[in-house]
VEXVEXFI-584419 format. One record per residue (C-alpha): y, z, x; residue in one letter. Coordinates in steps of 0.2 Angstrom, whole numbers, m for minus. Layout:
@north:Y up:Z east:X aa:A
...
//
This chain:
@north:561 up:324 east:697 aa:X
@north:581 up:325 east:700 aa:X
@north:585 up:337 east:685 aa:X
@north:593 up:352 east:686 aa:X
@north:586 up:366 east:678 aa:X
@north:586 up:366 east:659 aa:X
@north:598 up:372 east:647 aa:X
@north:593 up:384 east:630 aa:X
@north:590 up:370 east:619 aa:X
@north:602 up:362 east:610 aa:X
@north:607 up:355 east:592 aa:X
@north:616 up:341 east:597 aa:X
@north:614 up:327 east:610 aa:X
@north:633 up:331 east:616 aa:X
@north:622 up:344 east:628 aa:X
@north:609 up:334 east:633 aa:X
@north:601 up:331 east:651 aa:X
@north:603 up:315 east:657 aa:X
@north:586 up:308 east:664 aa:X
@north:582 up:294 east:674 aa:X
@north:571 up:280 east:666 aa:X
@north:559 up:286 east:681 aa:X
@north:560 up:304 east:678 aa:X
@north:555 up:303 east:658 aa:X
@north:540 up:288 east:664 aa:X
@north:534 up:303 east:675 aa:X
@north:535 up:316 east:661 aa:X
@north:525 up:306 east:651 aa:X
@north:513 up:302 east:663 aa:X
@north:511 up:322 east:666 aa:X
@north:512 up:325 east:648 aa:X
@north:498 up:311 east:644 aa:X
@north:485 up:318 east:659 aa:X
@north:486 up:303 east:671 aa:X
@north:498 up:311 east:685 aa:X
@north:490 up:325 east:693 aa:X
@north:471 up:332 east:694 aa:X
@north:468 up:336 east:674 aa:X
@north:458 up:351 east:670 aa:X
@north:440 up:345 east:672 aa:X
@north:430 up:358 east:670 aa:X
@north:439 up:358 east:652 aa:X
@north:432 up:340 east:652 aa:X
@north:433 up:330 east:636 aa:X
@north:438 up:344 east:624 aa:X
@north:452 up:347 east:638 aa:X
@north:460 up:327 east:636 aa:X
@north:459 up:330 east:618 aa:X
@north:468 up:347 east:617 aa:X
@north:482 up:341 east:629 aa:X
@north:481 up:323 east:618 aa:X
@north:482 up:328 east:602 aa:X
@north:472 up:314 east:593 aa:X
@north:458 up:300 east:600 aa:X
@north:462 up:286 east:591 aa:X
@north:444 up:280 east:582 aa:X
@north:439 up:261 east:583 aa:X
@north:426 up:250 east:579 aa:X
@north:427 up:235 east:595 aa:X
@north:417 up:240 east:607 aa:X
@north:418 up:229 east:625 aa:X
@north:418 up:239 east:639 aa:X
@north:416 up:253 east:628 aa:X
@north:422 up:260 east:612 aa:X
@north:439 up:267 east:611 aa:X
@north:437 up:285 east:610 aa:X
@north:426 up:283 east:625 aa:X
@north:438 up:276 east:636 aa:X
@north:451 up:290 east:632 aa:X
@north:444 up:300 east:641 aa:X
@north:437 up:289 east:656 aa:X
@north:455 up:285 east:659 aa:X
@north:457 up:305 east:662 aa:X
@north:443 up:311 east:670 aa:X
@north:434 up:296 east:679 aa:X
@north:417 up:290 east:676 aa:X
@north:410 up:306 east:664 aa:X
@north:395 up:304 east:657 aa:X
@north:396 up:294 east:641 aa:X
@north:384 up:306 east:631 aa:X
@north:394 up:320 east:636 aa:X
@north:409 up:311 east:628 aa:X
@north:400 up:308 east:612 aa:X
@north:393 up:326 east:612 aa:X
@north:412 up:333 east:614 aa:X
@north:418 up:323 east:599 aa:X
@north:403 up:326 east:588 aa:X
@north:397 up:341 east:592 aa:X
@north:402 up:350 east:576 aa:X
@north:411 up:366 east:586 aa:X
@north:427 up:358 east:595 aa:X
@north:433 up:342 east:583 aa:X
@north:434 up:334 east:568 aa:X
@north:440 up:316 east:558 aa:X
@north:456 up:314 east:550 aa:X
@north:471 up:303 east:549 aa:X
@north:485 up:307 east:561 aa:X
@north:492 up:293 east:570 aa:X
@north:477 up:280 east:562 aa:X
@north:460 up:286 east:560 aa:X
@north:458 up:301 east:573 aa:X
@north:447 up:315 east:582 aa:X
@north:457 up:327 east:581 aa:X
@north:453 up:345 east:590 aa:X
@north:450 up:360 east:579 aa:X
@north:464 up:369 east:578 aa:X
@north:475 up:355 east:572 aa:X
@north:465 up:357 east:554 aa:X
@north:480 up:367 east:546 aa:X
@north:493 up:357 east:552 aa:X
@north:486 up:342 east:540 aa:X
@north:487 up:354 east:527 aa:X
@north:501 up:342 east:518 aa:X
@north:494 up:328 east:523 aa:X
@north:479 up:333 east:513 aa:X
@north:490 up:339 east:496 aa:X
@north:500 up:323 east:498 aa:X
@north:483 up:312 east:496 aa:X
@north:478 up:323 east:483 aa:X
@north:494 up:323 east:472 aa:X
@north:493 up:302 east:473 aa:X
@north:477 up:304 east:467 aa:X
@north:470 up:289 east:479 aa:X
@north:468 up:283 east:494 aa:X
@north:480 up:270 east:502 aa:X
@north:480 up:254 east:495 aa:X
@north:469 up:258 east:479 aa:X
@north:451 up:261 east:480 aa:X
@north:452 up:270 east:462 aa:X
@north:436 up:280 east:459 aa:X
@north:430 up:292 east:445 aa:X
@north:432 up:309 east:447 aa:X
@north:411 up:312 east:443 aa:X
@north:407 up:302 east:457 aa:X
@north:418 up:313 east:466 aa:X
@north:410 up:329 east:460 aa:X
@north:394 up:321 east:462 aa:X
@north:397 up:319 east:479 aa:X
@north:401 up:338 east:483 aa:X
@north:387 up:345 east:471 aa:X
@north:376 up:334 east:482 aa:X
@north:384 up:340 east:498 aa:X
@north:386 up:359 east:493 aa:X
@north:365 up:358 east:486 aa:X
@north:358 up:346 east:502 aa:X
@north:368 up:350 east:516 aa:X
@north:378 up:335 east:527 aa:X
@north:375 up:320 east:521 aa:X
@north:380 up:300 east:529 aa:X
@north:386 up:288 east:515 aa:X
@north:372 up:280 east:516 aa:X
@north:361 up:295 east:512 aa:X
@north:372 up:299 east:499 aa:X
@north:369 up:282 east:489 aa:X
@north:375 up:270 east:499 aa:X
@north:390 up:265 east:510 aa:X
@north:395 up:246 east:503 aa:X
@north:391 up:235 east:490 aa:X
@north:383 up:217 east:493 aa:X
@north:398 up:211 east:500 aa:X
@north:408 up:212 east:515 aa:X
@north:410 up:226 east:526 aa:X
@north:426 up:232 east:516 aa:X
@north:416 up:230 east:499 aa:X
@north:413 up:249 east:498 aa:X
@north:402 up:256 east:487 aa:X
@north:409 up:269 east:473 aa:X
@north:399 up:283 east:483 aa:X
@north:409 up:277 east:499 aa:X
@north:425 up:276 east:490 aa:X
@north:421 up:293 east:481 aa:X
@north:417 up:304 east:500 aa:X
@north:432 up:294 east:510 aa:X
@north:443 up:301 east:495 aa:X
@north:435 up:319 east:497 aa:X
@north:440 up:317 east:514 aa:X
@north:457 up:313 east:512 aa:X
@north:459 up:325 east:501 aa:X
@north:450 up:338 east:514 aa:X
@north:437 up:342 east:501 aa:X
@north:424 up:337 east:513 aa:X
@north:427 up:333 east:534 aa:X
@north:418 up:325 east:548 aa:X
@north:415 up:335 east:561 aa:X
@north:398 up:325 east:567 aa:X
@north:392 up:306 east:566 aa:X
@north:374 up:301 east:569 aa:X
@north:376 up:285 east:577 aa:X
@north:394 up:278 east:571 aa:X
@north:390 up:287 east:553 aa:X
@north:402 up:298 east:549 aa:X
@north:390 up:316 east:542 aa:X
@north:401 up:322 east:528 aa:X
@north:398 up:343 east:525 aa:X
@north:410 up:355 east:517 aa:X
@north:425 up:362 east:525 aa:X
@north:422 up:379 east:522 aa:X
@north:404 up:376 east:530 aa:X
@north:412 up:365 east:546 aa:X
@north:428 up:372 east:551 aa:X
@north:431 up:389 east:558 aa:X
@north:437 up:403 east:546 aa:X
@north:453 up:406 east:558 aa:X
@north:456 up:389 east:553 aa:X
@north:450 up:386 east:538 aa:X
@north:458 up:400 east:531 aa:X
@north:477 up:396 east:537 aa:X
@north:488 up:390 east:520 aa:X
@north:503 up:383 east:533 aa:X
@north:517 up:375 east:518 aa:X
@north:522 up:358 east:521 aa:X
@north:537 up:362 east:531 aa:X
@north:528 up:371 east:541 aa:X
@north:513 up:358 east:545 aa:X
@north:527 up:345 east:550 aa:X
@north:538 up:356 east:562 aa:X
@north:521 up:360 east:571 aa:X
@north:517 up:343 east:572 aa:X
@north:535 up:338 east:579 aa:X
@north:532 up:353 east:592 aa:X
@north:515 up:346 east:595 aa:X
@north:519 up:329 east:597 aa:X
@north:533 up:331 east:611 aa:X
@north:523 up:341 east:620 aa:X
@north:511 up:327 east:619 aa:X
@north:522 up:313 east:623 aa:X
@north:533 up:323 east:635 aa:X
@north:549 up:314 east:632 aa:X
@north:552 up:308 east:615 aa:X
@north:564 up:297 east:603 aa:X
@north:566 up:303 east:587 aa:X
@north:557 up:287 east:581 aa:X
@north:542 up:291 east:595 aa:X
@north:540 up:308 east:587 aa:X
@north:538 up:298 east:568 aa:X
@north:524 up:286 east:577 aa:X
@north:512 up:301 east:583 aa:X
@north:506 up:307 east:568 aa:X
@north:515 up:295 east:557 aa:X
@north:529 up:305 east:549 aa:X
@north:540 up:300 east:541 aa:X
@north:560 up:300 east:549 aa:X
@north:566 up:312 east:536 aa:X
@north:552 up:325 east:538 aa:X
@north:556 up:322 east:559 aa:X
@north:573 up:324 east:556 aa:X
@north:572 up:340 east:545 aa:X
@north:562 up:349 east:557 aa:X
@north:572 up:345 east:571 aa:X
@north:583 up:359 east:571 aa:X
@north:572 up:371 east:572 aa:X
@north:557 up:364 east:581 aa:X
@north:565 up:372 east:598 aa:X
@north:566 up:355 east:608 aa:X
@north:577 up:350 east:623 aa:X
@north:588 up:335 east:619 aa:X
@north:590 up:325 east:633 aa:X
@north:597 up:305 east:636 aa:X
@north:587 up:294 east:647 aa:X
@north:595 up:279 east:656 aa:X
@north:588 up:263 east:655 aa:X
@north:579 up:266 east:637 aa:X
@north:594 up:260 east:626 aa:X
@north:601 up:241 east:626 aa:X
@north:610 up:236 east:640 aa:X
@north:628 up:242 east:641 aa:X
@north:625 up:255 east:627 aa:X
@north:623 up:270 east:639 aa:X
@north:607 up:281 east:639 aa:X
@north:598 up:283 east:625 aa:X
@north:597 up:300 east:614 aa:X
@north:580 up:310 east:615 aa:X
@north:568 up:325 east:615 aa:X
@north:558 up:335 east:627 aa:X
@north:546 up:351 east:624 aa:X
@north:553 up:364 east:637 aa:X
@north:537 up:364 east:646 aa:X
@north:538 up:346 east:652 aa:X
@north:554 up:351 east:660 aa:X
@north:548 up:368 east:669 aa:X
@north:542 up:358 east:685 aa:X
@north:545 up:341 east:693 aa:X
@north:530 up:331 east:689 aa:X
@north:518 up:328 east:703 aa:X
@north:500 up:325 east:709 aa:X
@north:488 up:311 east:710 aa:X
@north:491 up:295 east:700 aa:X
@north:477 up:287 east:689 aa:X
@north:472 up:271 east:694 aa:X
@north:463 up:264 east:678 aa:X
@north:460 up:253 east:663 aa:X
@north:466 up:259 east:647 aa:X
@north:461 up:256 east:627 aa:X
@north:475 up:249 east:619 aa:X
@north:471 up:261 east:608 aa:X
@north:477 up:275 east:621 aa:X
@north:491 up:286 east:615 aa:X
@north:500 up:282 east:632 aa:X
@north:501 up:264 east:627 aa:X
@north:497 up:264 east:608 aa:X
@north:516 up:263 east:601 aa:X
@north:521 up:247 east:607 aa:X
@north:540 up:248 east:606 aa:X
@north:538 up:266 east:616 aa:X
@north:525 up:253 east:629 aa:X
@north:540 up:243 east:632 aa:X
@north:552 up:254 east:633 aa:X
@north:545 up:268 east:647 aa:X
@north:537 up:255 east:656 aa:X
@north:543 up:238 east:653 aa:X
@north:526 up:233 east:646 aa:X
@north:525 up:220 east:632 aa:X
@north:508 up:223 east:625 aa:X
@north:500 up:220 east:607 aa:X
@north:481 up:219 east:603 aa:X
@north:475 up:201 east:600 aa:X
@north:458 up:206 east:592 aa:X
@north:465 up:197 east:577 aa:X
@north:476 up:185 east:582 aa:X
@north:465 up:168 east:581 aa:X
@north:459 up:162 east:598 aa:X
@north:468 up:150 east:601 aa:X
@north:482 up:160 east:597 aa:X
@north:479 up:175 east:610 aa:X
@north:491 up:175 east:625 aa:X
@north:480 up:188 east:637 aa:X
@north:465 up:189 east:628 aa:X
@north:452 up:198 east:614 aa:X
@north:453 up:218 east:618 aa:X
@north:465 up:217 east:633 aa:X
@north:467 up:233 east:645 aa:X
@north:481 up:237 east:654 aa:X
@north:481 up:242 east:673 aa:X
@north:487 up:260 east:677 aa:X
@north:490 up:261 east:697 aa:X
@north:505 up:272 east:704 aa:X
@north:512 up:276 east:689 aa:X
@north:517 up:260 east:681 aa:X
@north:506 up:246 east:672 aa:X
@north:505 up:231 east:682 aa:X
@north:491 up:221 east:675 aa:X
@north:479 up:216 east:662 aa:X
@north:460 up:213 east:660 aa:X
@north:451 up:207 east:644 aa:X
@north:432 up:212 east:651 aa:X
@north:416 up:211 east:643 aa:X
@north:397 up:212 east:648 aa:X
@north:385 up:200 east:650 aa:X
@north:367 up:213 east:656 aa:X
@north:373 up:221 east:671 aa:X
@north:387 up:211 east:676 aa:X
@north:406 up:217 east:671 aa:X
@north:416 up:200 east:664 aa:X
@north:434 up:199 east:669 aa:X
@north:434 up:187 east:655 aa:X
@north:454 up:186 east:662 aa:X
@north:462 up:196 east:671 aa:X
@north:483 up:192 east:675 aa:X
@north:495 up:203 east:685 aa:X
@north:515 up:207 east:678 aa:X
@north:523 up:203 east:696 aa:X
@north:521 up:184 east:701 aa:X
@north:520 up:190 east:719 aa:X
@north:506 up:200 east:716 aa:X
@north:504 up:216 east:732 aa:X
@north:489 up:220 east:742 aa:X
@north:491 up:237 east:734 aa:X
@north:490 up:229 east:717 aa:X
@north:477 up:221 east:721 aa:X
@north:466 up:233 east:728 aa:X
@north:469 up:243 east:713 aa:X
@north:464 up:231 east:702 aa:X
@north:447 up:229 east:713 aa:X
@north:445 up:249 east:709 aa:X
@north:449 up:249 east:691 aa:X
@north:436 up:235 east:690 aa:X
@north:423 up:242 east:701 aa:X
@north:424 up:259 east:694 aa:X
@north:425 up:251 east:675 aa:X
@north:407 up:239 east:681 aa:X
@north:398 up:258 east:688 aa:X
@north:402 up:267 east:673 aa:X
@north:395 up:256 east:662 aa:X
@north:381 up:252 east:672 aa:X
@north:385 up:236 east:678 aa:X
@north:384 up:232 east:698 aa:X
@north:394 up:213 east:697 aa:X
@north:410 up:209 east:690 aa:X
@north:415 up:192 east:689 aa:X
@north:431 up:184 east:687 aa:X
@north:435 up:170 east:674 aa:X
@north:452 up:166 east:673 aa:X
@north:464 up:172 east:682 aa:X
@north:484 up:173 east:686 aa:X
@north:490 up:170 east:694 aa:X
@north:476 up:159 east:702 aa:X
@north:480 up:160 east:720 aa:X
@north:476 up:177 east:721 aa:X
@north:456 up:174 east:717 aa:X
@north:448 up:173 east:733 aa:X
@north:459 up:192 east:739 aa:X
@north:451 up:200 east:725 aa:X
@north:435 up:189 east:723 aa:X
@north:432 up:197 east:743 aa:X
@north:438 up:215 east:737 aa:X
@north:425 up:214 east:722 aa:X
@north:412 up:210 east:734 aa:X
//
C-alpha cells in the first residue's frame, strides 16, 4: 500500500493521509478477513471476533446467512462446527447490533446502553406492548426451570401469521432487549432463553460500562472492523446514531484519512477514519475467491458496497418477481479482491442451481470465469451437491467456457 508511515492521530481531516481508492479496498479487505490466510485454527470464533457481529437471517438457499460468513473466511468448514461455534453457550450470544446479531462474548458490556435505552422506552420497536406480569412470569419461569424456547414457555405466536406473536413471545423478546434474559444457544432455529447472570461470564457480566463509554468502544471496534471508515460507515455498523459517532470521535484514537475516488467527482477525496492497526503494514496475502451472503458485513451497507467497490447491490428477496433485476437471494462474486459477479443459487437434491448467474464486465476474462467455476464448484461440495447447473446467464455467450469449466 503507497502510504507513508502514519502520523499520531489527529482531530481534524486538515492532517489526514491521503489513500488511494485501491489502498482503503485493500484495508478493508484485510480488515474483513478475505486478503490474507485468516487464523484457522481460531476457526469460526476467530471471523467472529475479528467481524464483530454475524448478521442473523431466516432465508436459507445455499445456506443460511450466518453459515456462509464464515464459509466465505475459512473455506468449506464443517457446517456443524459453524453451528456449534455460534451456539455453543461459551463464545456467543444474540442481540441487536447492526440488525439481529451473534455477537462474540465480550461485546456484552458494550450494549450496555443499548439495553437501558430499550428499557427506559419501555417497548420494543414499533410497539408490541405487553404487561409487565407476563414479563415477570417469564423470568420466575426461567429463574425456577432453567432455559426455556418460546415455545416451552407457552407458545411463540398466536393463530395467525408468523409476525402474530404470542404475549409470551412479545413478553421474552422484550426481556431480551432489555437484557433481562439472553440467547446464547438455539435448538434448531429456537432461540433458548436463560438468565444473564447464568449465561454470560462474570468478567462480563459484571462490567457497568456508561453510555459514553459503550459507544466510544463500539466506534473503536467498528473501524477496526471495517478498516477504513466514513463517519456515516462507523453509524451503519452497530447502527448509532451520527450524534453519538460524532461525540466519540475525538477521543476514540482514530486516524483521519481522505480516500480518492470515494467522494463525487470533482469534490476531491473524501474525509474518513482508520484504526491504527489497519495502517501498521501494507496489506497482503491471498485473496478469497467466494460467494458472499448479502448479509456479509463486507457487502451488508450498500452505499459503503458502491462506494469501495463500485458494486450496486440490494437484496430482492422482497421485491416482487417480476420486479427482481438479478434474482431471489443474489451472492456476489469475490475474486482478487473486487466483486465481479453475481449468482442467485439454489438446490434441487444434489445438484447446485445457478438459478442466474451475470458477470459486472461485459467482456467477461478467462480469470473471471474460472473464478466463478471455483466459487461455484466449492459452494456445490460444501453443501453436498456434485452438479451445478446453469439457468440463465449473462452475458449468454460466455455459457459453454464456464458450462466446460463446471464439468
Amino acid at each position: 500500500m503507497s502510504t507513508p508511515a502514519v502520523p499520531a492521530p489527529a482531530r481534524s481531516t486538515g492532517s489526514a493521509l491521503t489513500l488511494t481508492s485501491d489502498d482503503a479496498r485493500r484495508v478493508v479487505l484485510r480488515a474483513q478477513g478475505v486478503l490474507g490466510v485468516p487464523e484457522r485454527r481460531a476457526g469460526v470464533a476467530g471471523v467472529l471476533d475479528r467481524l464483530g457481529a454475524v448478521q442473523l437471517d431466516t432465508i436459507s438457499t445455499l445456506a443460511r446467512s450466518h453459515e456462509l460468513v464464515p464459509y466465505a473466511r475459512l473455506g468449506a468448514i464443517g457446517r456443524s462446527a459453524i453451528e456449534d461455534a455460534y451456539w455453543s453457550g461459551d463464545d456467543a450470544f444474540e442481540y441487536w447490533s447492526h440488525a439481529a446479531c451473534v455477537l462474540p462474548m465480550s461485546a456484552w458490556p458494550h450494549f450496555a446502553f443499548r439495553r437501558r435505552h430499550y428499557r427506559k422506552r419501555g417497548r420494543l420497536w414499533g410497539g408490541h406492548p405487553v404487561s409487565d406480569e407476563a414479563h415477570a412470569t417469564v423470568l420466575d419461569r426461567l429463574r425456577a426451570e432453567g432455559p426455556l424456547t418460546a415455545t416451552e414457555l407457552g407458545g411463540a405466536k398466536n393463530k395467525g401469521e408468523w409476525w402474530d406473536w404470542s404475549d409470551t413471545k412479545i413478553a421474552v423478546e422484550r426481556a431480551l432487549a432489555f437484557g433481562d434474559v439472553v440467547c446464547v444457544r438455539r435448538r434448531g432455529w429456537k432461540r433458548v432463553y436463560d438468565l444473564p447472570e447464568r449465561a454470560i461470564p462474570a468478567q462480563h457480566f459484571e462490567t457497568d460500562a456508561g453510555d459514553d463509554a459503550c459507544v466510544r468502544e463500539l466506534v473503536v471496534l467498528a473501524a477496526r472492523q471495517l478498516g477504513v471508515a466514513t463517519t456515516a460507515d462507523l453509524v451503519d455498523q452497530y447502527r448509532l446514531t451520527r450524534a453519538q459517532v460524532e461525540e466519540a470521535l475525538p477521543d476514540a484514537g482514530l486516524v483521519p484519512v481522505a480516500v480518492e475516488g470515494w467522494g463525487p467527482a470533482g469534490d476531491g477525496p473524501l474525509p474518513a477514519w482508520a484504526h491504527p492497526d489497519a495502517l501498521a503494514t501494507p496489506p497482503k496475502g491471498r485473496h478469497r475467491t467466494t460467494l458472499l451472503s448479502p448479509f456479509d458485513s463486507l457487502v451488508w451497507d450498500r452505499p459503503r458496497t458502491a462506494r469501495v467497490f463500485g458494486f450496486t447491490h440490494r437484496l430482492e428477496a422482497y421485491v416482487p418477481k417480476a420486479r427482481r433485476e438479478h434474482g431471489y437471494f443474489v451472492m456476489p462474486l469475490l475474486a482478487g479482491g473486487r466483486l465481479i459477479g453475481r449468482v442467485d443459487p439454489a438446490r434441487e437434491g444434489r445438484t447446485l442451481v445457478a438459478r442466474q448467474l451475470s458477470f459486472e464486465s461485459p467482456r467477461v476474462s478467462e480469470k473471471a470465469l474460472d473464478a466463478m467455476a471455483a466459487a461455484l464448484r466449492e459452494a456445490a461440495a460444501w453443501v453436498g451437491c456434485d452438479s451445478v447447473r446453469l439457468e440463465k446467464v449473462a452475458p449468454e455467450t460466455v455459457r459453454p467456457r464456464l458450462a466446460a469449466l463446471l464439468g
